[in-house]
N, C-alpha and C positions, 0 to 999 in steps of 0.2 A: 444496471439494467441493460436489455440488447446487446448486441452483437455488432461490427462493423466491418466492411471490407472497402479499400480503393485504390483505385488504379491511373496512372496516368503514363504514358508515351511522352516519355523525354524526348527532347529533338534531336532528331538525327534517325527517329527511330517509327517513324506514323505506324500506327496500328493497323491503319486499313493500306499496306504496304506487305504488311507479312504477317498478319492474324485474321482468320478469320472469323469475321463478326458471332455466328454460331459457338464457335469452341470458345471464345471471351465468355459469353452467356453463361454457356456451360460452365466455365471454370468460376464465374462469382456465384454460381449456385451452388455449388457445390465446396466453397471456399464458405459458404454460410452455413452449410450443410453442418461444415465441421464445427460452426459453433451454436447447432440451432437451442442446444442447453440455455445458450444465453436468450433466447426469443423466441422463443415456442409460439406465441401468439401473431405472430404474419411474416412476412418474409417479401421486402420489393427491393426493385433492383433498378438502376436509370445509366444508359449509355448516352453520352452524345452521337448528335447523327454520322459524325465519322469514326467512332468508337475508341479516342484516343484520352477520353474519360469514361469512367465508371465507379458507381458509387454504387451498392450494395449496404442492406440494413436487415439486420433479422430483432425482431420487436419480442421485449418482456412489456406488456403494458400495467402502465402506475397510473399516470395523469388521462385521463379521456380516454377511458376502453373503446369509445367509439371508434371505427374504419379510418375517420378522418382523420386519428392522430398516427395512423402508418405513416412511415419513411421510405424514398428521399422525399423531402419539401423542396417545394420549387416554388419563387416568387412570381407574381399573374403574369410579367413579362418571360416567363421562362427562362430565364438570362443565369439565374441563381438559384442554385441549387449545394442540399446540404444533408447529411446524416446526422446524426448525435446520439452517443452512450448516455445515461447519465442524468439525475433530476440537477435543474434548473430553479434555484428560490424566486422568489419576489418577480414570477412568470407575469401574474397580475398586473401590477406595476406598472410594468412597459407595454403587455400589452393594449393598456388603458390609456397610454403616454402618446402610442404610434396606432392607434386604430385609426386617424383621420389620412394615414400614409402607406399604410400597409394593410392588404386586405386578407385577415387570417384565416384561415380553412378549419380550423379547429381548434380547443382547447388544451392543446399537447404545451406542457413548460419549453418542451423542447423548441419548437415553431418560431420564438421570439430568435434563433440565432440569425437567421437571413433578414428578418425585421429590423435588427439592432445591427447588424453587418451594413444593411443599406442607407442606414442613419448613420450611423461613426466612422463606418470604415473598420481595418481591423484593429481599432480602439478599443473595439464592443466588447472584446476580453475584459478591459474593466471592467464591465457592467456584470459579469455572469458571475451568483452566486452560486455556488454548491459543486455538487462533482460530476466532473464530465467530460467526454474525448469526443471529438469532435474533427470533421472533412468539411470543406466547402467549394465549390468553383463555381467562379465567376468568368460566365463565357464572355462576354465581352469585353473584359481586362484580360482572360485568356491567364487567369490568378485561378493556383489551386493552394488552399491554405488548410491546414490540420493544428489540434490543439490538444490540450490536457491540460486538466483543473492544477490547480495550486500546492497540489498536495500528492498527488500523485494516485490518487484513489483509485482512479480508472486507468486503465493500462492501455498506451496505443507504443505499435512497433512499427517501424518502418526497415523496407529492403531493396536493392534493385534486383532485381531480373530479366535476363533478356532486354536491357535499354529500357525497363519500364519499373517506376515507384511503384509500388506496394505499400497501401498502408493498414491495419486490421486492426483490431480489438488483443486477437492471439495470434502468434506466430504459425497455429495449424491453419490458419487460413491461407497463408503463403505457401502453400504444399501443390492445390491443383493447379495454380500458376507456372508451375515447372518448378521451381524451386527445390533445389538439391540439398539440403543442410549440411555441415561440416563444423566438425567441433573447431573453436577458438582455442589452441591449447595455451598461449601465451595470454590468453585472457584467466582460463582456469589457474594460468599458474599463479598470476597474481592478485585473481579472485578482486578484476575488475568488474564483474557483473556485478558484483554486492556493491556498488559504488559509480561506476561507469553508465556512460550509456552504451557502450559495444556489450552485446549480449556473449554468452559460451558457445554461439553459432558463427563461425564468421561472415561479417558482412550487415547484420542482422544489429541493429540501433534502437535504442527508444527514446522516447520525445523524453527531456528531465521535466520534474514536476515547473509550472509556469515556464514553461517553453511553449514554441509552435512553430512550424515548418510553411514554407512559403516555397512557390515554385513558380514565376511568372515568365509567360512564352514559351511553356515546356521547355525552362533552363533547372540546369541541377537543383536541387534544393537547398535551402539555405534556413538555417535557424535561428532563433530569434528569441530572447524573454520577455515578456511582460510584466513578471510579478517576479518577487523574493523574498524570504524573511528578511527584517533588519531589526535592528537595534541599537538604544541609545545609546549614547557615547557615555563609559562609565563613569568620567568624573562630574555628569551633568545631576543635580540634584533631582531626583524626583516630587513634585507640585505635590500629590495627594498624598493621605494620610489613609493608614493601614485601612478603617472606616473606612472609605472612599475607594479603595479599590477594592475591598470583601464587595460592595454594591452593587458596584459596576460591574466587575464580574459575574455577578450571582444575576444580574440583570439580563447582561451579555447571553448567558447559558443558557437562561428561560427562553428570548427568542430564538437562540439557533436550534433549540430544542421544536418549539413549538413551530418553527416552518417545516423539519421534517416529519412532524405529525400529521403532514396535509398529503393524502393519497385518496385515490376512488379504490384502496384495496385493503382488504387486515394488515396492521402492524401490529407488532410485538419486541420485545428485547431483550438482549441475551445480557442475563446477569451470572459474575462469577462472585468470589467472597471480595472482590478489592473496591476503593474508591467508585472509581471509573465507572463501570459498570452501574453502580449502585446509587450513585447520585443520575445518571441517565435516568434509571428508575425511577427516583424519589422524584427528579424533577415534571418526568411524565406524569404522574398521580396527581399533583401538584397541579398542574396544566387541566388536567381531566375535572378537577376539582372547581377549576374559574373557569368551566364551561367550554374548552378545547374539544374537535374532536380527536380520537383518536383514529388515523384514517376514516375507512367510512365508516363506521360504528358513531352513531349518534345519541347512542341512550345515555352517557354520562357516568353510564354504573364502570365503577374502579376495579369492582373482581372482575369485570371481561377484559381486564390488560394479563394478557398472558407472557409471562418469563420465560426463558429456557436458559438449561446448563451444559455441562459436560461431568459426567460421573466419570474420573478413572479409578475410582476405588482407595477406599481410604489406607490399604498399607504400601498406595505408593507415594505418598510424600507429598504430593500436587495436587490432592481431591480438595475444591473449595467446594462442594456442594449442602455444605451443613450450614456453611456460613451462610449463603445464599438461598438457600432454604428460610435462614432466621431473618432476611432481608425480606423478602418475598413473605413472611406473616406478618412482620412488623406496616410493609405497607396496604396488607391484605389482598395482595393479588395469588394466582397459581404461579406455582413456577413447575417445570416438564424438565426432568435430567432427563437427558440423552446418556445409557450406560456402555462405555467405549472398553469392555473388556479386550485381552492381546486377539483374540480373535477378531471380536469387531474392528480392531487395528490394522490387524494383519490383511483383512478381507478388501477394507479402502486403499493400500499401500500404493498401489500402481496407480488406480483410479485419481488418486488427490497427483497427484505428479500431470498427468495428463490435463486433468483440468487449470492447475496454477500455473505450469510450465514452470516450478521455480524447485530449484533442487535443495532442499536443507535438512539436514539430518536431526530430524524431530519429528518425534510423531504425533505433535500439536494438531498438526496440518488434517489430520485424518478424521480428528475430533474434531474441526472448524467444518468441515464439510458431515459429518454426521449431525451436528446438532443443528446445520440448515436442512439435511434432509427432516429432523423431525419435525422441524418449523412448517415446511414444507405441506405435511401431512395434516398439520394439522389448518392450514387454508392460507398461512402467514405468508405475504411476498413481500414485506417492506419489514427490518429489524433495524431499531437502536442500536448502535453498540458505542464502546469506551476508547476509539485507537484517538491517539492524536494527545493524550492528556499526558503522559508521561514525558515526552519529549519536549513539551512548553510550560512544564511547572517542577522539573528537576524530581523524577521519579525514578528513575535509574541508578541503579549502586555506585556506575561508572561515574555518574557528576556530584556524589560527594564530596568529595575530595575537592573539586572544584572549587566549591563555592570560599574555599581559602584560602586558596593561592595567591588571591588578589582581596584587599578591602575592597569593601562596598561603599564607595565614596557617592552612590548617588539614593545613600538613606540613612540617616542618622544613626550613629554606631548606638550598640546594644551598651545597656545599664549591668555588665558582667564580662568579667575579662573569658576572655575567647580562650582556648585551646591551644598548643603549638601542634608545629605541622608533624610530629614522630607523631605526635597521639591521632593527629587528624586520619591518617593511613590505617591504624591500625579497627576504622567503620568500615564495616562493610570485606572489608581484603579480602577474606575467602569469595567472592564472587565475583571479582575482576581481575580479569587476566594480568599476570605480568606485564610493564612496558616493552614494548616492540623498540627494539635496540636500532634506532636512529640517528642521523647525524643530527648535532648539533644545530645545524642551521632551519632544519625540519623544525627541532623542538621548534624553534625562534617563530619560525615561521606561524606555528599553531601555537606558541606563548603557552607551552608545556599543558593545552587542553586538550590535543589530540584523542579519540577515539579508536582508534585504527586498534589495536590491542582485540580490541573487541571482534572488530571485525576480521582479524586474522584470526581469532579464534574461531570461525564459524564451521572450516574444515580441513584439515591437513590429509591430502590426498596421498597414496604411495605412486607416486608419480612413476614412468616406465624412464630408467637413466637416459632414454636421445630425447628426451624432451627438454636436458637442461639447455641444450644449444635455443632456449625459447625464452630464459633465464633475464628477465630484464637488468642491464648492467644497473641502472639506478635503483634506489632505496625502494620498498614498497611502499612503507610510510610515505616516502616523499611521491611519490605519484598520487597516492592520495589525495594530497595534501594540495596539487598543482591543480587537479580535476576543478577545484573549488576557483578558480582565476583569483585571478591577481589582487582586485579591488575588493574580493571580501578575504583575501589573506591578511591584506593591508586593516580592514577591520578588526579579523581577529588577531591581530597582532597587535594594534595600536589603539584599538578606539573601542570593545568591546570587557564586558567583565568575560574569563575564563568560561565562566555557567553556562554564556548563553553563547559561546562558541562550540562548545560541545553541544550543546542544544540545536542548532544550527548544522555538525555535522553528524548526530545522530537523526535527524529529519530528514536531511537530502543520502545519506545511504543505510541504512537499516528498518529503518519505518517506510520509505518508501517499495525497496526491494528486497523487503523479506516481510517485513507485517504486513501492509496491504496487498501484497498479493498471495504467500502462502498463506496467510491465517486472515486472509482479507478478500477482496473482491473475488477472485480466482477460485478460492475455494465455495466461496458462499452462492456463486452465482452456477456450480454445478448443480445445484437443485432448485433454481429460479427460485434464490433471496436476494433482495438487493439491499445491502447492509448502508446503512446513515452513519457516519459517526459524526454527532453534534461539537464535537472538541476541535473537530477541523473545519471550523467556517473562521474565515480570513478576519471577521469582524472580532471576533475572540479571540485569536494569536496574536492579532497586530496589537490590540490591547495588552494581549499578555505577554506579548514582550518588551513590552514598557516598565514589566511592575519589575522592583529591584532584587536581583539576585538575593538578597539576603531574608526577603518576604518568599523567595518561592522553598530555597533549604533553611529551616531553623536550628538553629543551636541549643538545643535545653539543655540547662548548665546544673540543673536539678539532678536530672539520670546522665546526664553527661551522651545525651546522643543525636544526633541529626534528625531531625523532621522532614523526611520528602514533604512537598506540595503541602508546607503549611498554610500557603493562603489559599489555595484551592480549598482545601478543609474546612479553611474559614467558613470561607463563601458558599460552601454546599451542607453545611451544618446544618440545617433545616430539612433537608431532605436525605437524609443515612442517620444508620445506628449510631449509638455510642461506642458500639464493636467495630462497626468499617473507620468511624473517625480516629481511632487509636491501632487501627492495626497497621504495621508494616509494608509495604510494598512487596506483592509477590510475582514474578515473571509469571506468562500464561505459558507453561511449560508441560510437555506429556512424561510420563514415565518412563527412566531410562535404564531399564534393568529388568534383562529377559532370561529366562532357562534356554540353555542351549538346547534341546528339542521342543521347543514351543513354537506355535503358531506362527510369529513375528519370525524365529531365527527360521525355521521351513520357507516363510517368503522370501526371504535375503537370500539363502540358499538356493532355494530356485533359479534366482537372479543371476546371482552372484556365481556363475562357475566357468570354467575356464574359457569355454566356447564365448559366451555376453563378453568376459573382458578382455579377449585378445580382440573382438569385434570392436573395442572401443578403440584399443590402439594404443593407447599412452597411460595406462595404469599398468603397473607391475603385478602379473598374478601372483608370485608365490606370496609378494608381503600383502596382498588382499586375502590370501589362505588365512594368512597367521592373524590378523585383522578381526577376519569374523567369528574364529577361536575364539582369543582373549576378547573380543566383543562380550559375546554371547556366554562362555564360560567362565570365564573368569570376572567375568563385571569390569573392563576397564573401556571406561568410558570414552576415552579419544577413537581406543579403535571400535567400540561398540557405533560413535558417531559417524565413525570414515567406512565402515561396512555400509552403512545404512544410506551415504551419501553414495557410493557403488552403486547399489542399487539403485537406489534413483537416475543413474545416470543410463545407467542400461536399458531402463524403463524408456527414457526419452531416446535411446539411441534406436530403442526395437520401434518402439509407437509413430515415431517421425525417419524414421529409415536413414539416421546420420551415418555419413560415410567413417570409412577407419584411417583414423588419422596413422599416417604411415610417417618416418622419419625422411621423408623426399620435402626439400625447400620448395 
């Protein structure tokens, strides 16, 4: 939910020195302007009286549609003052803990940040459950402090300009500030934004998930974590028995399920054919069942929990909507496909770019934002969904393989001789990339669980040849791989099973920078939904990465095949078919194979010609010609993906006016 914009005058630079107070106004109004998608329902703004803060808020209301829960919040002493994206759990709570100390204005989840800041200090990050990005300052510490949830759900960027911080929601809010954009090429080259916090803009950073930025006396900023995943040490036996964690988990699920149930607005949930989705489902019905609301709907009846899908059509490969259909009777609710034919695709192409700011050759992204516009229509602003489950219960093709590399010395070995490792490789192989040819000391370093494979596979650019002189002399694996510092290298090299190393860097780069924001917040909140995913409350991962690698992938010695998330199955058995408990794990993937006069290839086309990509500067036209040929004609899929990442890139170069990267140092 919302929007956010802020600002602060680093020293050396006072605002009311060389800005005038009128054109700052102007420019955070219009910095919200650009994302009022995300807050259609109010829009306030708070300068300090020298104007060398500014905090801006554009409001999606959930918690207290009343006036009182508009942003910024400021404490009775006026001293403290704050925005926040994002619902806040267990609001209640504290607010019931600090009422005798803090005098609240409203029933906003949000409100408790300045309450629990004035109580702890910046501790309070402990305290905040659920997802959220968050500014503060503290005029009398002369303390401006920013944040981001644990997971990375909400997106905050940070930039300077002009001697002044910038910090927002979206990078288009950094545009009326002056702010020039300029492609990163040495970032695209090594395709650190899927992993980094340097964006493909230079200059242009974002907070890592459990980070937060800190700037006292108007000095530079400096960042700082709070939170991180961990995990046991694998030779440490685990205390519970299978029993005992099917429980606890299954327990676990229900509350983080049933605190995102609590809205003054319609909720609903988007079901596809897999697990995830579907146990979200099961457990909500479940909930409604022992007297839960569902948001504000108090009648109890289970057919008004309404489902939504994505139809891409059954002869493209990737239609779950039968299955989901068969879900959605079995717990007797509706479920609404949204149908995403190449037209409908073709129609969103630009539109979803602008809204996610994330460039990925898929055309998932177009259908994440189609099936919140139907939600949309139909009155829904708060949706269930599934992200976060596959990356903390070994759901990924990528960590099969894993879970053998190493025994599982902290769960008693299985009553069946295991596998060797020629046969282990040959699960799953058609759907992970070949190894990224690294050194040696990389493998070591990541104890041969590395991910990167993957995430070099996301897109192979035809780079323009003066761009090699941008060619980092080091490995890319290995920069990866350093991103991660030092002390959880030392984990995953020493102290961690393989599983949950890759689990660990499939969380901090590809679920944070490509699922929550392209097929995540980014897109969903272009039609004012604000997406939950109950799999990512910190109370549920910290548990669940306790439980032993060999409980999350099984080995059935029966069919001889791996079980993604067998104890997640366990434990959500009660609420899913006997169809979602036995089927396979399927990526939320769009169709990738278009007629070369089709809808989709005419959009590319348009994009795509010579004029857009000598504007961009450092893509090679003739091999983007040949690109979106064999894309589009011949069905091959590399260049069908690096066409389509072309365009996207165009899109952002025209919509935010990035300059052309010329071959000048």
């Amino acid at each position: 939910m919302c929007g956010l914009t802020a600002i602060l005058c680093l020293r050396g630079g006072a605002c009311e020195n060389n800005v005038d107070p009128q054109v700052l106004d102007r420019q955070m109004d219009e910095s919200l302007e650009l994302v009022k998608h995300r807050g259609p329902d109010a829009r306030g703004q708070w300068f300090s009286p020298d104007h060398c803060v500014g905090l801006g808020h554009a409001r999606f209301s959930i918690i207290d549609l009343s006036p009182a829960g508009n942003q910024p919040f400021h404490d009775q002493e006026e001293t403290v003052h704050a925005v926040v994206n994002g619902e806040l759990y267990d609001h209640e709570k504290y607010r019931e803990e600090l009422a005798s100390e803090y005098d609240f204005k409203s029933n906003s989840d949000c409100e408790i940040v300045i309450a629990l800041y004035r109580h702890y200090g910046i501790s309070f990050l402990s305290k905040l459950r659920g997802e959220f990005a968050l500014v503060l300052w503290d005029a009398k510490r002369k303390l401006f402090f920013a944040a981001r949830d644990r997971y990375g759900i909400k997106s905050l960027y940070y930039t300077v300009v002009n001697n002044k911080l910038l910090v927002a929601t979206e990078m288009k809010s950094f545009l009326p500030f002056g702010w020039q954009p300029e492609w990163s090429v040495e970032n695209l080259l090594r395709k650190g934004w899927l992993w980094d916090t340097q964006l493909y803009f230079k200059g242009v950073h974002r907070l890592d998930p459990g980070q937060y930025l800190i700037s006292r006396n108007y000095g530079a900023p400096e960042i700082g974590t709070y939170w991180d995943l961990s995990y046991p040490d694998k030779t440490t036996p685990c205390p519970l028995t299978e029993e005992e964690i099917i429980l606890k988990l299954r327990k676990l699920l229900l509350e983080s399920v049933k605190l995102r149930l609590r809205a003054d607005v319609e909720v609903g949930i988007y079901l596809s054919g897999g697990l995830d989705s579907s146990a979200i489902a099961g457990m909500t019905a479940h909930l409604i069942k022992q007297g839960e609301l569902l948001g504000n709907d108090s009648s109890g009846d289970i057919s008004k929990m309404s489902c939504y899908t994505i139809r891409f059509g059954k002869d493209t490969g990737v239609d779950e909507s039968d299955i989901a259909q068969r879900t959605a009777d079995w717990i007797g609710v509706d479920l609404h496909p949204v149908t995403m034919d190449e037209q409908e695709i073709a129609s969103r192409f630009e539109d979803t770019i602008w809204f996610t700011e994330t460039p990925i050759p898929d055309v998932n992204g177009m259908g994440r934002v189609a099936v919140g516009e139907l939600a949309h229509s139909h009155g829904k602003k708060v949706i269930l969904t599934g992200e976060g489950s596959d990356e903390h219960f070994g759901g990924y093709p990528d960590m099969l393989s894993k879970i053998f590399l190493e025994p599982d010395l902290s769960y008693p070995p299985p009553p069946f001789e295991m596998p060797d490792s020629a046969k282990l490789f040959e699960v799953g192989r058609e759907a992970i990339p070949p190894p990224y040819p690294s050194p040696a000391s990389t493998k070591r370093m990541l104890n041969n669980s590395s991910i990167f494979s993957r995430v070099n596979s996301f897109y192979n650019l035809p780079f323009a040849p003066w761009t090699a002189k941008y060619a980092i002399d080091d490995d890319l694996e290995t920069a990866f791989a350093e991103h991660f510092g030092a002390q959880t290298l030392a984990n995953i090299s020493e102290k961690w099973h393989p599983l949950h190393s890759a689990s660990y860097q499939w969380t901090k780069s590809i679920m944070v920078n490509y699922i929550l924001r392209y097929i995540g917040d980014g897109a969903d909140m272009a039609h004012q939904i604000e997406t939950r995913p109950p799999f990512l409350d910190h109370h549920v991962t910290e548990f669940a990465n306790q439980i032993p690698p060999s409980l999350k992938i099984r080995y059935d010695p029966v069919n001889k095949v791996l079980r993604e998330k067998y104890i997640l199955r366990e434990a959500m058995k009660p609420f899913v078919t006997d169809e979602i408990m036995n089927r396979t794990k399927r990526a939320y993937l769009g169709p990738s194979s278009y007629k070369e006069d089709g809808p989709l290839c005419q959009a590319v086309q348009r994009l795509v010609t010579e004029e857009n990509v000598k504007r961009l500067g450092f893509v090679d036209w003739d091999q983007v010609q040949d690109h979106v040929t064999k894309g589009f004609r011949d069905g091959d899929q590399k260049c069908f993906r690096s066409s389509l990442f072309v365009a996207q890139l165009v899109v952002l170069s025209q919509r935010f006016g990035v300059k052309t990267a010329t071959d000048i140092a």
